[in-house]
N, C-alpha and C positions, 0 to 999 in steps of 0.2 A: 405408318402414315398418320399424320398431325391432321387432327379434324377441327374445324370451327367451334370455338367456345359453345356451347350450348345455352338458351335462353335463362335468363335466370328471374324466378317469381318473385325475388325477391325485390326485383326492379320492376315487377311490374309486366313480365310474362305470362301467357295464359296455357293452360295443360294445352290446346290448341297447337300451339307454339312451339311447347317440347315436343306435341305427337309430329310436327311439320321436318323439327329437324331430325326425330328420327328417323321417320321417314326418308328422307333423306340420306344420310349418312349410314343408317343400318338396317334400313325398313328389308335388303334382301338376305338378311340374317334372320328375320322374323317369322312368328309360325304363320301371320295373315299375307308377309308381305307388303311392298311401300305402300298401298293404296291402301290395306284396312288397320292401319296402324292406327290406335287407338287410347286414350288412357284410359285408367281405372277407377275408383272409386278416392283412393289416397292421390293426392298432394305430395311429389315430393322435394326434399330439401329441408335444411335446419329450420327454415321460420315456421314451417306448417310443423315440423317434430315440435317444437319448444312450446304453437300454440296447444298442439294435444294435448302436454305435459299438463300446462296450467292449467286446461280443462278437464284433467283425468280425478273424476271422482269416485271412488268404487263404494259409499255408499249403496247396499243393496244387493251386491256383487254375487256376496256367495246364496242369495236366494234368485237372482234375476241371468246370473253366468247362462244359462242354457238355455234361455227362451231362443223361440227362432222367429215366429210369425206372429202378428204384426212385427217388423223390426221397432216400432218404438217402444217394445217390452222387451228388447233385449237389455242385457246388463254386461254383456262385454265393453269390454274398453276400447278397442281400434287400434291401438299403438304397437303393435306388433311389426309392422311393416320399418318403424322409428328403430324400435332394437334389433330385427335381423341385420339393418345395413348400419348401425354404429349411431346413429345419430340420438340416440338416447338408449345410454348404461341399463343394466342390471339393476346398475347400484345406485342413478339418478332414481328409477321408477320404484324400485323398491322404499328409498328413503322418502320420496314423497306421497306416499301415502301411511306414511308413520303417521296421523293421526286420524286413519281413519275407523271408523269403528271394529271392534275388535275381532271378529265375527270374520267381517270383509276382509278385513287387513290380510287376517291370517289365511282366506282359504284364494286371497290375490296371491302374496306372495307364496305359496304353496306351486302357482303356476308360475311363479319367476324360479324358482326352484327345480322345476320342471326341464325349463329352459335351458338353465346353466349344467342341470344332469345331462341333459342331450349334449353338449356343446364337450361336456369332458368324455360321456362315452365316444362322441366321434375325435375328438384327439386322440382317444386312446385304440382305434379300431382303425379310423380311416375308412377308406372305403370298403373295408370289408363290414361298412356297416348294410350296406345293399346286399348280404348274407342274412337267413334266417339265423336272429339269435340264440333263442334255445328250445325251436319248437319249430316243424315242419309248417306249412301250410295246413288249415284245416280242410278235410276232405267232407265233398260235396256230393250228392248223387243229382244234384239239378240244377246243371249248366243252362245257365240264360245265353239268348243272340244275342243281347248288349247287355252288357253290367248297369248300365245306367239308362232305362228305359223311361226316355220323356213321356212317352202317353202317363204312367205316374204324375200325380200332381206333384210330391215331394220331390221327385229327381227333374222334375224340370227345372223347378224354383229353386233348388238347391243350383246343379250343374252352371242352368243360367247364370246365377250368381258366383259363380267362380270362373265362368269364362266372362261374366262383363265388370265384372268390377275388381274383377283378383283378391277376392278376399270370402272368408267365410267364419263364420262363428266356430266354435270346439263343436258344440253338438252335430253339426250340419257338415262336418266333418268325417267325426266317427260316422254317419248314417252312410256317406258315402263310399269310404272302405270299407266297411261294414257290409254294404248292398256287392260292392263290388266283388271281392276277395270271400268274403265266406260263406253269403246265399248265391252269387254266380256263380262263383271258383273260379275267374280270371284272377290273373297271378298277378299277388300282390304290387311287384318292382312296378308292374306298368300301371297301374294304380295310381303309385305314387308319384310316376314321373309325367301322370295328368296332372295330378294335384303340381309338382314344381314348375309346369312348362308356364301356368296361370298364376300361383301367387305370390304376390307381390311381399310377401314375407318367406317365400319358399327358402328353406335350405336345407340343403341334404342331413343337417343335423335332427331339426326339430321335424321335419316333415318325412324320412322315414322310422325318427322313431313313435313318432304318431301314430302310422301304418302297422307300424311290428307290432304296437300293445293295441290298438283296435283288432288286430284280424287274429291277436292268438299266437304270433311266431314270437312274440318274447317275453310273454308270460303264459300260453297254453288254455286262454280264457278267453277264447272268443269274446266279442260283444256282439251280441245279436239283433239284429235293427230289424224292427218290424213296426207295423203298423199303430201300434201303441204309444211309441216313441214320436211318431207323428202329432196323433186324438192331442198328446198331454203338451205338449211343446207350441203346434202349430196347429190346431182345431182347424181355421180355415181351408187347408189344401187338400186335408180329406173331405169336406163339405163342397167343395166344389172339384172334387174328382172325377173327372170320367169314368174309372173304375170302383169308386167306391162300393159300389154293392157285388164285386167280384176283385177285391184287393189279391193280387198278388204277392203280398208283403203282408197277409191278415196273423198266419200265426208265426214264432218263434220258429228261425230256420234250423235246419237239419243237416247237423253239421260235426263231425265227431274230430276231438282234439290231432293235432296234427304228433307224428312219432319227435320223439325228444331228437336235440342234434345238437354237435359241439359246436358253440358260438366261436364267431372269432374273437374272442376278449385275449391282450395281452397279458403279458406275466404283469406281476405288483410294482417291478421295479419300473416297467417301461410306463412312466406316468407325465407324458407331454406339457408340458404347463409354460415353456417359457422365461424368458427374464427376467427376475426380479425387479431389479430397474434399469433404466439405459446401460446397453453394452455397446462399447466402440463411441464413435463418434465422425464429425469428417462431412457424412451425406451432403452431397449437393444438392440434391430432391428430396421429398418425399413420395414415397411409391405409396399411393390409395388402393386400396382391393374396396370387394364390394363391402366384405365386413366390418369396413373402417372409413367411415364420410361422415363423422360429427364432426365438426368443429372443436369437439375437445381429444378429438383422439391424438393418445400419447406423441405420435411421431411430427405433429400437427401443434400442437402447440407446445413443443420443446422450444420452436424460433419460427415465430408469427409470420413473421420476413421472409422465410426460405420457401421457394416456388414449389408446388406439387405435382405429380403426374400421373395419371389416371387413361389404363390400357381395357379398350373393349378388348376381351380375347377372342379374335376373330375366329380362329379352328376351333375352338370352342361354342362359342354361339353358334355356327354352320352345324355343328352336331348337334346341340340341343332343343334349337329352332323354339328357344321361347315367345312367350306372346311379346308383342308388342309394348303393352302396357306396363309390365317389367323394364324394358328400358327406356320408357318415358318416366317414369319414377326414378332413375339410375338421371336420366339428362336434366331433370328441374333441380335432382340434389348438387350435381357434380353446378349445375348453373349458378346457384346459390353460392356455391361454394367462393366458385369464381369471382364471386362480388363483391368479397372477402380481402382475397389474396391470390397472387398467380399461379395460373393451372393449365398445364398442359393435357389434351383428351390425345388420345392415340388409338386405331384401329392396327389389328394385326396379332401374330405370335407374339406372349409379352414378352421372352426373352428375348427374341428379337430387336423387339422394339425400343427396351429398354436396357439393351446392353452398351456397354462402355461409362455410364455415371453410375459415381459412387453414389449409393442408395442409403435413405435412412427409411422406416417402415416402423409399423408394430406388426411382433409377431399375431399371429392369425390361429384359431384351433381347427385350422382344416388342412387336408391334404394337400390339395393343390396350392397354397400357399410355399409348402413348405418343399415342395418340389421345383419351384419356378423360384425360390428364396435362394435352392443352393447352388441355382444356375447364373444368379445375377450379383451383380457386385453390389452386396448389400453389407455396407462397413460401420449401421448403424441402426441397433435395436431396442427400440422400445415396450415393456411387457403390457401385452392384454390386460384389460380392466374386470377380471374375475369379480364374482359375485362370492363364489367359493373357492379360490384357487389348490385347484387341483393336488392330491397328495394319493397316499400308496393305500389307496383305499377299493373295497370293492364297484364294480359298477354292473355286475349282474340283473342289478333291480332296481327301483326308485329307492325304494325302503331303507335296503342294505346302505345302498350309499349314503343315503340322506345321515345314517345314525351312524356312517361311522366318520364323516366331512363334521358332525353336531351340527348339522341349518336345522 
């Protein structure tokens, strides 16, 4: 089904706008539904990625990364949401902060590095990245009623903040899987798939292996979130706790490593990476996925001229019933886009919907890309913009990989 362009800010639309036509068009796909469709804290579309860009200064970075409270001492960047969906590279955000201090530089890109490590171990896993790595769950003897208990001043502020804005800093992160998965013992996948249903940078790449190395399943090192973690981050949320002088989070949880188990890591040889450069040729379209809405992605500006088309996957949304504000950030980009060059929006099964045109695309490092790739008549491919492109290397660990790729 062919839906109505979506507003685009770059003409002068307001998140209002994207939330109205979501609403609209997909609000009963939604986890609120048409009437609490909402946007997030990110802007999205290429003008609000580009303005980020120019204002990303990591000055400060690797001493100000993990603050959480007041946010105006944090020193994260925000751009994360820009590189999950395409709209600003690896290798844009990496090179533009080539002059910043060397300090910063190094332990920024350290976390671009990070990024691109997730994106090759889930090429290389797939979904059996929602498999514990190489480490059980850690066991618990002291199951909380909610893993995430608001009377806590930190898991309000925290939780709150990722159902209203769809975003959260690293630290405020780990405290949450962390509280979640190894002082509850609720199981980690549903953890993680709170954290996807909310942010606006979620992807099964980065955000369970976020989860695996916080709670212990893929390196056997818990990280232990307690009350200390709070005092030295965010002073404030303890000082006005209701709990404070009966913290339930006061000391270090108890919590004993989880038993070893065999990861699904492929053999050396199976090392997904993609095309070097254009294979084939022909495409009448260009087919957008969600990890590909920049304006410079490969299949996109091969030929300026050639119309695009962009599938909500309906069976898909209906199962995962994300929030709302995920696809008002998907409608201001796809809108933007539209103001560009011609763009068809589609609801429905994508091969469905997009069967019988030959296809041009870039490939993608995710499974369902490449499942719905070898269903469709796709006669023309463009290679992923790697930061590190992928070779016959280990991905066990950050470490391993990192020194045998040389980043």
């Amino acid at each position: 089904m062919q839906l109505p362009t979506p507003p685009a800010p770059s003409k002068g639309a307001t998140t209002d706008d994207a939330a109205a036509w979501v609403a609209a068009h997909l609000g009963d796909l939604t986890l609120e539904g048409p009437d609490g469709v909402r946007p997030g804290r990110h802007r999205g579309g290429q003008v609000a990625a580009d303005a980020a860009l120019a204002a990303l200064d990591v000055t400060g970075y690797a001493r100000r990364r993990n603050e959480v409270w007041p946010p105006s001492r944090r020193g994260a960047t925000r751009v994360s949401p820009y590189v999950r969906h395409g709209l600003l590279t690896l290798r844009t955000v990496w090179d533009h902060v080539a002059d910043a201090p060397s300090g910063d530089r190094r332990k920024y890109r350290d976390e671009l590095l990070w990024q691109e490590y997730a994106r090759h171990l889930h090429a290389r896993t797939g979904d059996e990245l929602g498999r514990s790595l190489r480490y059980e769950q850690p066991r618990t003897d002291a199951p909380w009623r909610d893993p995430w208990p608001r009377e806590m001043a930190c898991m309000q502020a925290t939780v709150g903040e990722l159902e209203r804005d769809g975003w959260l800093v690293n630290q405020t992160r780990m405290w949450l899987a962390s509280q979640w998965a190894v002082r509850a013992g609720a199981d980690w996948r549903a953890g993680e798939d709170a954290f996807f249903t909310h942010l606006l940078d979620g992807s099964r790449a980065a955000n369970r292996l976020g989860w695996q190395w916080t709670v212990g399943t893929g390196s056997g090192k818990p990280y232990g979130f307690s009350r200390w973690q709070v005092e030295k981050r965010a002073p404030q949320l303890c000082r006005g706790c209701a709990l404070r002088d009966a913290c339930p989070v006061q000391e270090w949880p108890e919590a004993e490593r989880g038993a070893p188990v065999d990861g699904p890591y492929l053999g050396a040889d199976e090392v997904p990476a993609g095309p070097r450069g254009q294979e084939g040729g022909g495409g009448e379209a260009v087919w957008l996925t969600a990890e590909s809405l920049g304006t410079d992605d490969p299949a996109l500006a091969a030929d300026p001229g050639r119309p695009a088309v962009f599938c909500f996957d309906e069976p898909l949304l209906a199962r995962l019933r994300l929030s709302g504000k995920r696809l008002v950030f998907l409608a201001e980009t796809l809108g933007d886009l539209a103001a560009t060059r011609p763009l068809v929006v589609r609801r429905g099964p994508v091969v469905a919907e997009l069967a019988g045109t030959p296809l041009a695309t870039t490939w993608a490092p995710v499974p369902g890309w490449r499942r719905r790739a070898a269903r469709l008549d796709v006669v023309e491919q463009h290679p992923w913009p790697w930061l590190v492109r992928p070779r016959r290397a280990p991905v066990r660990s950050f470490s391993a990989w990192r020194k045998a790729v040389g980043a």
